[in-house]
C-alpha positions as CSV (number, residue, x, y, z in Angstrom):
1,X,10.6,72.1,3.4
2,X,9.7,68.1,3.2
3,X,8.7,67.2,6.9
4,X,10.3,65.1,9.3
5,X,8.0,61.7,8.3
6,X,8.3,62.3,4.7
7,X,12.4,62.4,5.3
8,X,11.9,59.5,7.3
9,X,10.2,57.4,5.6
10,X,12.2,58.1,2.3
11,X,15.3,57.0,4.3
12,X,13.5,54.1,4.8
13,X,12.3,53.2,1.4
14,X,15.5,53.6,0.2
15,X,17.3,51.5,2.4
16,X,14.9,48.9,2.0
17,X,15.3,48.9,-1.7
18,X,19.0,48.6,-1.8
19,X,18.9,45.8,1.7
20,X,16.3,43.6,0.1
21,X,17.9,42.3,-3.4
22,X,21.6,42.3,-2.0
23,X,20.1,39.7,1.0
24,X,17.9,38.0,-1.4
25,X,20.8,37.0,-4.0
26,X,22.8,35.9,-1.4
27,X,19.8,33.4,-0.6
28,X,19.9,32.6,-3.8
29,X,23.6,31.8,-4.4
30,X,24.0,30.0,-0.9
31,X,20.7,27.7,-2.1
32,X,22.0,27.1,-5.7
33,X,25.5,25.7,-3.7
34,X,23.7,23.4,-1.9
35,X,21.4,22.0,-4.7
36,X,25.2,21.9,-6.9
37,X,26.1,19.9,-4.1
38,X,22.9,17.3,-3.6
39,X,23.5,17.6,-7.9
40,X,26.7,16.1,-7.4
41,X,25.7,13.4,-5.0
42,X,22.5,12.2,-7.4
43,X,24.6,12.2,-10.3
44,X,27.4,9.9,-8.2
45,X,25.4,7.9,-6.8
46,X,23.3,7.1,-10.0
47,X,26.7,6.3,-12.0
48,X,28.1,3.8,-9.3
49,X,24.7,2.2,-9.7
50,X,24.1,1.5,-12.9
51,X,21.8,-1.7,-12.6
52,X,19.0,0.5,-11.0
53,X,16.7,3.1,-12.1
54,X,16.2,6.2,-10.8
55,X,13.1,8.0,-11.0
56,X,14.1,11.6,-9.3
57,X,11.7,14.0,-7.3
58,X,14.7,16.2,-7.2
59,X,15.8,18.2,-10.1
60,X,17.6,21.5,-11.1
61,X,16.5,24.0,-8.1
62,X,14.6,27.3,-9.3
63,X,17.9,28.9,-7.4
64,X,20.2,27.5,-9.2
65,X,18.5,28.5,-12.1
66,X,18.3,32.2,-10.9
67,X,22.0,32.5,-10.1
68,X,24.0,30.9,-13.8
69,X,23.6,31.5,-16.9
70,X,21.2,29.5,-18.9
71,X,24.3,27.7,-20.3
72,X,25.7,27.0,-17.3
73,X,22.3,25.6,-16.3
74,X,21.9,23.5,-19.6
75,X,25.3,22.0,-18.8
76,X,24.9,21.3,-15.0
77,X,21.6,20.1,-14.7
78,X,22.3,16.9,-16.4
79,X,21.6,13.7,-14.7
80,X,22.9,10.5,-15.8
81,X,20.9,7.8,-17.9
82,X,19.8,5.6,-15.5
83,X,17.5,8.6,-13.9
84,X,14.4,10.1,-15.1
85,X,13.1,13.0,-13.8
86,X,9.7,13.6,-12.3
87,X,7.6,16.0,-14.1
88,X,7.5,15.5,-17.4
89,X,6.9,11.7,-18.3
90,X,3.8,12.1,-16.1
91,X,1.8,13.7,-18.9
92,X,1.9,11.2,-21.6
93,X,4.1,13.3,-24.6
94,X,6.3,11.9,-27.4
95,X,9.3,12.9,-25.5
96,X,8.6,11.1,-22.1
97,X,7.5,8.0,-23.7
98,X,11.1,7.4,-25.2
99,X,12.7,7.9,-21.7
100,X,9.8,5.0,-20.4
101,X,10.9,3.0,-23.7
102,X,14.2,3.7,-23.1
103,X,13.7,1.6,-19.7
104,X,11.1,-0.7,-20.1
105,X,8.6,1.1,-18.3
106,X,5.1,-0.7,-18.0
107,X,3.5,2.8,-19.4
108,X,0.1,1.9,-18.0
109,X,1.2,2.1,-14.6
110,X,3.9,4.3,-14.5
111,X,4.4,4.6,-10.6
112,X,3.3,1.0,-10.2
113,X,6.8,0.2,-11.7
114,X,8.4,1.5,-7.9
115,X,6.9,-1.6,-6.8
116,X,6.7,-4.0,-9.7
117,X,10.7,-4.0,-10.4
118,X,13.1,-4.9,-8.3
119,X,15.7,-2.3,-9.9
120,X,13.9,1.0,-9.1
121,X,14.0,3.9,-6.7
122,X,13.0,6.9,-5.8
123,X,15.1,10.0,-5.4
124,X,13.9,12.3,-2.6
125,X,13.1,13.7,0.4
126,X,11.6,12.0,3.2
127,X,8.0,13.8,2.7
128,X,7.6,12.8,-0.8
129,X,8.9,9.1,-0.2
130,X,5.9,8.9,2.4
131,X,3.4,10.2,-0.2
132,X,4.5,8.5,-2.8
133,X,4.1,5.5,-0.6
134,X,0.6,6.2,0.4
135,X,-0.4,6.6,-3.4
136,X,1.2,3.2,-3.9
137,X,-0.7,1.8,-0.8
138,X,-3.8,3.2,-2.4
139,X,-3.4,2.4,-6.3
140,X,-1.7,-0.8,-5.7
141,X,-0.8,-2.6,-2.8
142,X,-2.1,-2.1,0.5
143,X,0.9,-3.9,1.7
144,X,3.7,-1.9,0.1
145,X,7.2,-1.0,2.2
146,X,9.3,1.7,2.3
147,X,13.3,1.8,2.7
148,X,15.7,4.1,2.9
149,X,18.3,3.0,1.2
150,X,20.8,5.9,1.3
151,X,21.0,9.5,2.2
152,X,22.3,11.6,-0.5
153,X,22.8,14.9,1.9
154,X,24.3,15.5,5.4
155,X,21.2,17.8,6.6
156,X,20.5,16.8,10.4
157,X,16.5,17.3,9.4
158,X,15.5,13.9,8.3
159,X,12.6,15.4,6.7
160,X,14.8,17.3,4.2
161,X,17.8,15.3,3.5
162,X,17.7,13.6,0.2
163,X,17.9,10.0,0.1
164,X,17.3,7.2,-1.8
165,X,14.1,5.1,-1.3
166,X,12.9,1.6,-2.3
167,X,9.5,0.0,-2.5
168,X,8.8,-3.1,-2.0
169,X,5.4,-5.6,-1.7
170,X,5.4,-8.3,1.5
171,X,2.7,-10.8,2.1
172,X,2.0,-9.0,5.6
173,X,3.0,-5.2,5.0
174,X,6.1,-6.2,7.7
């Protein structure tokens, strides 16, 4: 006869087992509403702004991912042609240099472009703008601004909400 730990713990295991993936899919499936939603709001934004450029620090959420089919995913995580997304046009391939071409990106100094024309922005989150700003500081201008031009989400911590962000270089850094 199994003793009273070994029951117990077996109880245990199994409830565990069953618990964890039901709670952890419904993570997932909440998470993948919201980045549908902040989807929505790029993709919006982007097409009732056609004279700028969008480069996006935001794209199709690992969560999303996780909880549609891969067509599903294919079809939703389409962004409109005035972004590009972050990631892949950093590493100098055949591919990323025809979305650069496609904008009349200075190749040479890809990030300098936040700064060097007037019709770019960056998609993110607060956290990111601020790097990306320091980086800029650092590589280009010491006297580079940042504003927030829009906010993209309604989430009450500024630090997370998704919004759009523009750089610009003063005389003074003011």
């Amino acid at each position: 006869m199994p003793s009273f730990f070994t029951v117990l713990l077996s109880v245990i295991c199994i409830v565990l087992a069953f618990a964890f993936p039901v709670n952890h899919a419904e993570s997932i499936k909440a998470d993948a509403a919201e980045t549908s939603i902040i989807q929505d709001n790029i993709r919006q934004y982007a097409s009732s702004h056609p004279e700028q450029i969008f480069i996006l620090n935001v794209v199709c959420d690992e969560a999303y991912v996780k909880s549609h089919s891969v067509f599903e995913t294919f079809k939703t995580c389409r962004y409109e042609d005035n972004t590009i997304p972050r990631g892949g046009w950093e590493i100098f391939a055949a591919p990323d240099d025809y979305i650069l071409d496609k904008h009349d990106f200075d190749k040479d100094h890809r990030y300098g472009n936040l700064i060097n024309r007037s019709d770019v922005r960056l998609i993110g989150d607060k956290s990111t703008a601020n790097r990306m700003l320091t980086f800029l500081r650092e590589h280009y201008d010491s006297n580079v601004t940042l504003t927030k031009e829009a906010s993209l989400t309604d989430d009450d911590d500024p630090n997370n909400s998704i919004g759009v962000y523009r750089y610009s270089k003063t005389a003074n850094g003011q």
